[in-house]
C-alpha positions as CSV (number, residue, x, y, z in Angstrom):
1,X,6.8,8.4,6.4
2,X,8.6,5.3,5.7
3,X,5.2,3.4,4.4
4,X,5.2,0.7,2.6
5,X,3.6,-2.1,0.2
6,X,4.9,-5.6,0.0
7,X,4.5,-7.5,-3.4
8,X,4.2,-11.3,-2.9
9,X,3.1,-14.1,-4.8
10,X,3.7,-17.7,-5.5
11,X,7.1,-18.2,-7.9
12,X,6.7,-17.0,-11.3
13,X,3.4,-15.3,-11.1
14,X,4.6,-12.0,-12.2
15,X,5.8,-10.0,-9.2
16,X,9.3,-8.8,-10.2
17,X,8.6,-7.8,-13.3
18,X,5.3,-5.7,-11.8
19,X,8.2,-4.1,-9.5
20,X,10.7,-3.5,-12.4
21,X,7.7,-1.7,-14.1
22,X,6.7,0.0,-11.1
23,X,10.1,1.1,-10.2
24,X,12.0,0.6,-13.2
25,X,14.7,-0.6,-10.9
26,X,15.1,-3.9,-13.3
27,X,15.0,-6.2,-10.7
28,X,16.1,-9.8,-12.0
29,X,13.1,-11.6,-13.5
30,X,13.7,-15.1,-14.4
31,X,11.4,-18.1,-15.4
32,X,12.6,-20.3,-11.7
33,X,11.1,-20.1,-8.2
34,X,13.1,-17.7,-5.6
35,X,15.2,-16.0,-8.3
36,X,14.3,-12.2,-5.8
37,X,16.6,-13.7,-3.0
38,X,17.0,-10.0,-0.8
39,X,13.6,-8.0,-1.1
40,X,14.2,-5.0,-4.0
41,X,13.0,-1.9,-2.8
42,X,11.8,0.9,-5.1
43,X,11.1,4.3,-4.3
44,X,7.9,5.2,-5.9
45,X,6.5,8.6,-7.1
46,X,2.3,9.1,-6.5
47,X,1.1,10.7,-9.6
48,X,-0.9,13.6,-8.8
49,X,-2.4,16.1,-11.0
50,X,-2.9,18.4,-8.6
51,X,0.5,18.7,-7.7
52,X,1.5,19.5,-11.6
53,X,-1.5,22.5,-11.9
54,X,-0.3,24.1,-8.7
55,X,3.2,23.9,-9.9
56,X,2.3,25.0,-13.5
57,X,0.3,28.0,-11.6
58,X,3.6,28.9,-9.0
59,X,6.3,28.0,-11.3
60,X,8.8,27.2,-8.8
61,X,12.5,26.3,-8.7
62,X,11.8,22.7,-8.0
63,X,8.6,20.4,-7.8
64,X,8.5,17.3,-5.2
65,X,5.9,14.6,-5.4
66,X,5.0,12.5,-2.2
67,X,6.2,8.7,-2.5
68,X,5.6,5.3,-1.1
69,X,7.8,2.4,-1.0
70,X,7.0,-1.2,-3.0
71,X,9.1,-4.1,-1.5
72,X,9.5,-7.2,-3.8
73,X,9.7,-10.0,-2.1
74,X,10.7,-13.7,-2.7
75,X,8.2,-16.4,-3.8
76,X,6.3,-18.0,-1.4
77,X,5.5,-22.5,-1.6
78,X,2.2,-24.2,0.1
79,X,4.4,-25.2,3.8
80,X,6.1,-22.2,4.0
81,X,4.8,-21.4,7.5
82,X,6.6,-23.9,8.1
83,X,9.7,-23.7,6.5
84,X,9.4,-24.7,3.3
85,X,11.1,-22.9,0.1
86,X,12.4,-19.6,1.7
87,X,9.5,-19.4,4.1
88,X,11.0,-18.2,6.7
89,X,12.8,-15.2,5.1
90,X,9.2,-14.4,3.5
91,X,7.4,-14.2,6.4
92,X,10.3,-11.9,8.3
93,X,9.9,-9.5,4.9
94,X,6.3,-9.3,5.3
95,X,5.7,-8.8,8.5
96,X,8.2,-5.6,8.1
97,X,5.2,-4.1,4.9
98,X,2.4,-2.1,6.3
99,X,0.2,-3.5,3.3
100,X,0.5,-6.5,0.5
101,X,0.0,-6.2,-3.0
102,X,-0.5,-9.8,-3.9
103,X,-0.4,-10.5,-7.4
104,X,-1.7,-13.3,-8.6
105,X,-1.5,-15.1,-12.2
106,X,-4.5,-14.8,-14.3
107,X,-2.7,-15.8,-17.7
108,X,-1.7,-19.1,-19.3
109,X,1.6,-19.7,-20.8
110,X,3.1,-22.7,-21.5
111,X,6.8,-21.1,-21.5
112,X,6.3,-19.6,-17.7
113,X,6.7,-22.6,-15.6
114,X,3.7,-22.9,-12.6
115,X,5.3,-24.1,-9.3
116,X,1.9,-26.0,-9.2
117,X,1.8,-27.1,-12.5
118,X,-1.7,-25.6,-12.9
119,X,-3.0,-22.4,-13.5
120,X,-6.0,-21.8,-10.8
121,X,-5.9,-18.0,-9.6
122,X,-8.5,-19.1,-6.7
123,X,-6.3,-22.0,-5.3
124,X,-3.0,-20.0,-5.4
125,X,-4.6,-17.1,-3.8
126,X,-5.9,-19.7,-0.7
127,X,-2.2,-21.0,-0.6
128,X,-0.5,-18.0,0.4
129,X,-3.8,-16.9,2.6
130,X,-3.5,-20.1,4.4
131,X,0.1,-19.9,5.0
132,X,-0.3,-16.3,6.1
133,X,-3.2,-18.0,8.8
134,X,-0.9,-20.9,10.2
135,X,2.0,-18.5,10.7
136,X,-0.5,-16.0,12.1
137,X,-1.8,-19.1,14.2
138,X,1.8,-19.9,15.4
139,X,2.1,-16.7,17.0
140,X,-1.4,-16.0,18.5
141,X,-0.7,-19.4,20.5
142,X,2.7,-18.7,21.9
143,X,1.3,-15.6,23.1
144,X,-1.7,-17.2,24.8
145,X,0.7,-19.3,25.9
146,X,2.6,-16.6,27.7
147,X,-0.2,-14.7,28.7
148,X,-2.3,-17.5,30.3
149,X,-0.7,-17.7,33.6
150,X,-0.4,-14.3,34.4
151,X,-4.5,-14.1,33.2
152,X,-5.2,-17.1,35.5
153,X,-3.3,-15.2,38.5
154,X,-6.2,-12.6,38.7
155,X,-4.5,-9.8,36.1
156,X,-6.8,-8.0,34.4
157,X,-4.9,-6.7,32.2
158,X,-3.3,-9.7,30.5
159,X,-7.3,-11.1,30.9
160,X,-8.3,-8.8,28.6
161,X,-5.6,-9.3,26.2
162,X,-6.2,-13.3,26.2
163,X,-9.5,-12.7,25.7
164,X,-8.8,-11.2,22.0
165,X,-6.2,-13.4,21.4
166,X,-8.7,-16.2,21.8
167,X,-11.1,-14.6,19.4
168,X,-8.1,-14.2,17.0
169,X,-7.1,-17.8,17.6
170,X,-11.1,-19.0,16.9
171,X,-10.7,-16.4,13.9
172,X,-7.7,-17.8,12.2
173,X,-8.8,-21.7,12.7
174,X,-11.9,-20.8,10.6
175,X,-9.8,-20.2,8.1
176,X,-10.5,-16.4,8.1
177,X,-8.1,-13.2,8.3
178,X,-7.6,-11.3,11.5
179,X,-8.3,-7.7,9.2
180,X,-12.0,-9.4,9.3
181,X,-11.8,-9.6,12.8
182,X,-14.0,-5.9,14.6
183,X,-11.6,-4.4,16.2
184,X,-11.3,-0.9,18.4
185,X,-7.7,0.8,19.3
186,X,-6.9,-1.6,21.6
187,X,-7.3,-4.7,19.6
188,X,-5.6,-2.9,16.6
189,X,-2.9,-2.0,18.6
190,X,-2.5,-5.7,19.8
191,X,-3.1,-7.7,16.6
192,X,-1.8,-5.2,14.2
193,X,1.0,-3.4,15.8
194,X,2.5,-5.2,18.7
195,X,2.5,-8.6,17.3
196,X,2.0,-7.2,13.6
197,X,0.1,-10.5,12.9
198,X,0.3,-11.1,9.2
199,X,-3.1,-11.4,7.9
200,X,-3.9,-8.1,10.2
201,X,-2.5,-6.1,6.8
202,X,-5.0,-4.6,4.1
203,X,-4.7,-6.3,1.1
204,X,-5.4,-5.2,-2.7
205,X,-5.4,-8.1,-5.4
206,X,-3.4,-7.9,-8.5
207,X,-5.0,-10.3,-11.6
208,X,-1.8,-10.4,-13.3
209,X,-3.0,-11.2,-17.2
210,X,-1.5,-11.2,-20.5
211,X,-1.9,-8.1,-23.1
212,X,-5.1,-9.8,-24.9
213,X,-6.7,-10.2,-21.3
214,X,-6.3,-6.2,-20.4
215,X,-10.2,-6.3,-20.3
216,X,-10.7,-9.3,-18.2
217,X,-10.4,-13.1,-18.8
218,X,-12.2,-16.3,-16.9
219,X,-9.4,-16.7,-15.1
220,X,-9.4,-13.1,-13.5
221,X,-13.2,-13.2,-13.4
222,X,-12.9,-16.3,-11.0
223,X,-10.5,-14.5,-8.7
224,X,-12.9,-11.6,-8.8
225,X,-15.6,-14.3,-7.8
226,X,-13.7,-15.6,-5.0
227,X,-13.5,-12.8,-2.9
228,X,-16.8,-11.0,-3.9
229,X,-17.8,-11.0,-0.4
230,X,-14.7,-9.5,0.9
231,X,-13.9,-5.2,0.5
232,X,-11.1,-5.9,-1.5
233,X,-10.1,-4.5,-4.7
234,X,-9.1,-6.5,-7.5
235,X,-6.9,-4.5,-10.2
236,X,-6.2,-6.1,-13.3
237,X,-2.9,-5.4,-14.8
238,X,-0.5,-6.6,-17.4
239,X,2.8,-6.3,-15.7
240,X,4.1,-7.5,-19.1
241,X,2.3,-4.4,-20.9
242,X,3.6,-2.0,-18.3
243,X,7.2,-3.3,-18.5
244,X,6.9,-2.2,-22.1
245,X,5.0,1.0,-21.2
246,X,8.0,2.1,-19.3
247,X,10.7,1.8,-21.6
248,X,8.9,4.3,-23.9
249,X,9.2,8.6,-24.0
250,X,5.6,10.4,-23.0
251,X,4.6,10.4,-26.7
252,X,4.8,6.8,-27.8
253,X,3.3,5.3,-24.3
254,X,0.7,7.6,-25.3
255,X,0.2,5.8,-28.5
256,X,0.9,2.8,-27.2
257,X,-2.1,3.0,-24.2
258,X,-4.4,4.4,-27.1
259,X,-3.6,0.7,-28.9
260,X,-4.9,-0.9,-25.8
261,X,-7.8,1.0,-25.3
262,X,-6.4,2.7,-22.3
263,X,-6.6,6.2,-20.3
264,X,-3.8,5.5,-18.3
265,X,-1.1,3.0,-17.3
266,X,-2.6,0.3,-14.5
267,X,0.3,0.6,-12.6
268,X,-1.0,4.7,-11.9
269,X,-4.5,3.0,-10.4
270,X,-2.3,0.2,-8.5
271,X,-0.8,3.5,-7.1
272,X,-3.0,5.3,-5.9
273,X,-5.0,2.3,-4.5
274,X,-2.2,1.3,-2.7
275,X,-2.3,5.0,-1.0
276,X,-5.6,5.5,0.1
277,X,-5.2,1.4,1.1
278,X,-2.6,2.9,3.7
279,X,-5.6,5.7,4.8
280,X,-3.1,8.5,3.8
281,X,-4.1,11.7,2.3
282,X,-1.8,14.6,0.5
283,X,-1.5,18.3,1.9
284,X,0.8,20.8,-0.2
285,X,3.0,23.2,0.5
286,X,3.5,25.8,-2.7
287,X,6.5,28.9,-2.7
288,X,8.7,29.9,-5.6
289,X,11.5,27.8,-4.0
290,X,9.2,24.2,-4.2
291,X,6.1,23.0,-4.5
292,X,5.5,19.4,-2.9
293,X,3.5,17.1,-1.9
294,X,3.2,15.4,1.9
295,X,2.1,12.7,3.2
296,X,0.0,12.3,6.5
297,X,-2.8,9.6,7.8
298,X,-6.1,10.6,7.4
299,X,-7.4,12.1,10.4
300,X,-3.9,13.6,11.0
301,X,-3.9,17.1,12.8
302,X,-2.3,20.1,11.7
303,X,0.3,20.1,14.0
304,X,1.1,16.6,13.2
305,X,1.3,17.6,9.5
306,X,3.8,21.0,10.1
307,X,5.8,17.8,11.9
308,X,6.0,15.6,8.8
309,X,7.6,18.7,7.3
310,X,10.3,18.9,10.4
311,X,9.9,18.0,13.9
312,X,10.3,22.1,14.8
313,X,7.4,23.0,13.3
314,X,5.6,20.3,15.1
315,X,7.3,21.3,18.6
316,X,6.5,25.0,17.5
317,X,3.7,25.3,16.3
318,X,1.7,28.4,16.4
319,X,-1.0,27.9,13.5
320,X,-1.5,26.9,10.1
321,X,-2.7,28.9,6.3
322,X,-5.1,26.7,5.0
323,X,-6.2,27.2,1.4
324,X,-8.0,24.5,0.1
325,X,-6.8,23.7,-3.5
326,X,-10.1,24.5,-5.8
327,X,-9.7,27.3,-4.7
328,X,-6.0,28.0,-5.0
329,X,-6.5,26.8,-8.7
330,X,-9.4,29.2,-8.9
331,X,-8.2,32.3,-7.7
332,X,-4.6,31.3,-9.0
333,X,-2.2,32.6,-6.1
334,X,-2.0,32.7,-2.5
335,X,-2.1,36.2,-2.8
336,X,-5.1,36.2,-4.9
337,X,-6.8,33.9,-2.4
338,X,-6.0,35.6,0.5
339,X,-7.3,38.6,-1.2
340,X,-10.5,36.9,-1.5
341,X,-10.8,35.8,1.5
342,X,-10.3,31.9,0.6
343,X,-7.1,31.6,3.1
344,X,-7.9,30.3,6.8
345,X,-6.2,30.4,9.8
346,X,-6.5,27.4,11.9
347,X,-5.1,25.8,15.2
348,X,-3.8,22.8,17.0
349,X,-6.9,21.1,16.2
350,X,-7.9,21.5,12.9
351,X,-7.8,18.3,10.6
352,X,-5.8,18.2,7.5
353,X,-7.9,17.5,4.5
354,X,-6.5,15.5,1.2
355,X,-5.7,18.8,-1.0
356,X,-4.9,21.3,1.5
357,X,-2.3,23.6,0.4
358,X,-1.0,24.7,3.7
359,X,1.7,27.1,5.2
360,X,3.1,26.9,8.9
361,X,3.9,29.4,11.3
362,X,5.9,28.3,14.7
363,X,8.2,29.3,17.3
364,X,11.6,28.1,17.0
């Protein structure tokens, strides 16, 4: 589906070497602002239990996990809405993510320069917020700007469309987010997708601490304090830890996340919070050849789903076999489930649920 999450941060927070752990693509990490010049793009697998029991129960030729994309992208300065550092490139990149993983440092260390020269997680995380705003500001305006005399000429249409932009524009100068902002279809399609406004984009927090910190620090507890108020998450990680983590076979990072006191690598939760963060669920499709996972938006409809898969099926479709996985683990086969009465046949207007293991029939 081509989604994807942008990492940013001010320089030296931590954000290339979260992507080299994410993606293990070894992105250059250096200790000097704007050393990620072209946004690195890794490829990244969702993990998915379900997907390893239903191929450990089909045993098929090949097994395909569903992925999402993370985008690194270069530092961002306090005036880079206007220019400043490489603002302008970072702004282009971002507007291009559908979602931002903003990392943030929540460690001190005296050898990792601060572009600041302070360590305040709550201050850096209102610099980059506020540049998002005035950029976000920058475009609402020109666009009032276009639309005002065609609204002033008696067209309702473009009316109606200054009328939200001036609620985004009273939004943004009160130093808030347009994502805050209630918005129906057509709003969302103005703000979000036809001027893709920046601060529009759902956000997740990354408290980027050292080892010792895994737990939580002050520093990561004021961040968590700062946006209380706000549905975001805030995931504390140690991109250092992970960058270790991956470098090891199954065995020792098992060991190793037992040191630390830990069920699972962060980056897995950063994952999947980054998924549902998109609103996308997982169907499956299981035969001896493969079984994979697909991805769809929530709400998606069956067709829509067999389309994902290839366009045919979409153009063609005739129905869908829906067996919902508890059930496909209980039973243990399609045939088994079908047996028992656990497969359904649905139409153009059933709803894919996350977990459905599905099969498509259509016309060519």
């Amino acid at each position: 589906m081509g989604l994807r999450c942008g990492i940013v941060g001010l320089p030296n927070v931590g954000k290339s070497t979260l992507f080299n752990a994410l993606s293990n693509a070894k992105a250059e990490a250096a200790n000097y602002p704007f050393c990620t010049i072209e946004p690195n793009v890794g490829i990244i697998t969702i993990p998915d239990k379900r997907l390893d029991k239903l191929s450990e129960l089909v045993k098929p030729l090949k097994t395909v996990p569903t992925v999402i994309e993370f985008v690194d992208i270069a530092g961002l300065v306090k005036g880079a809405s206007k220019g400043e550092g490489l603002g302008n490139l970072f702004l282009a990149n971002i507007r291009e993510v559908d979602a931002i993983v903003h990392v943030i440092r929540c460690f001190e260390d005296e050898n990792v320069a601060h572009v600041d020269g302070r360590i305040d997680p709550v201050a850096d995380k209102e610099i980059i917020e506020a540049e998002l705003q005035l950029k976000d500001l920058d475009t609402v305006e020109k666009r009032i700007v276009k639309k005002d005399k065609v609204a002033r000429s008696g067209d309702q249409a473009a009316r109606k469309e200054v009328s939200v932009l001036d609620e985004a524009k009273r939004t943004l100068e009160s130093g808030k987010n347009i994502r805050v902002m209630d918005m129906g279809s057509y709003e969302r399609q103005l703000l979000s997708r036809d001027l893709q406004l920046l601060t529009s984009k759902p956000v997740i927090y990354v408290a980027n601490v050292d080892e010792k910190s895994i737990g939580g620090n002050t520093l990561a507890e004021k961040l968590q304090e700062s946006i209380r108020s706000e549905s975001h998450e805030v995931v504390l990680i140690s991109a250092a830890l992970e960058a270790q983590l991956i470098e090891l076979d199954r065995e020792d990072s098992q060991l190793f996340l037992e040191e630390f006191g830990l069920k699972e690598p962060g980056l897995n939760k950063l994952i999947r919070i980054s998924y549902q963060l998109l609103n996308l669920i997982t169907f499956f499709t299981a035969g001896e050849k493969e079984v994979r996972a697909w991805t769809v938006k929530k709400g998606s409809k069956a067709p829509q789903a067999a389309g994902v898969i290839h366009s045919d099926f979409e153009r063609g479709f005739i129905r869908a076999e829906v067996i919902k996985y508890e059930d496909y683990v209980h039973f243990g086969s399609e045939h088994a489930c079908r047996e028992a009465g656990k497969l359904f046949i649905e139409g153009k207007e059933y709803e894919v649920k996350d977990g459905d293991v599905m099969h498509f029939r259509f016309n060519v």
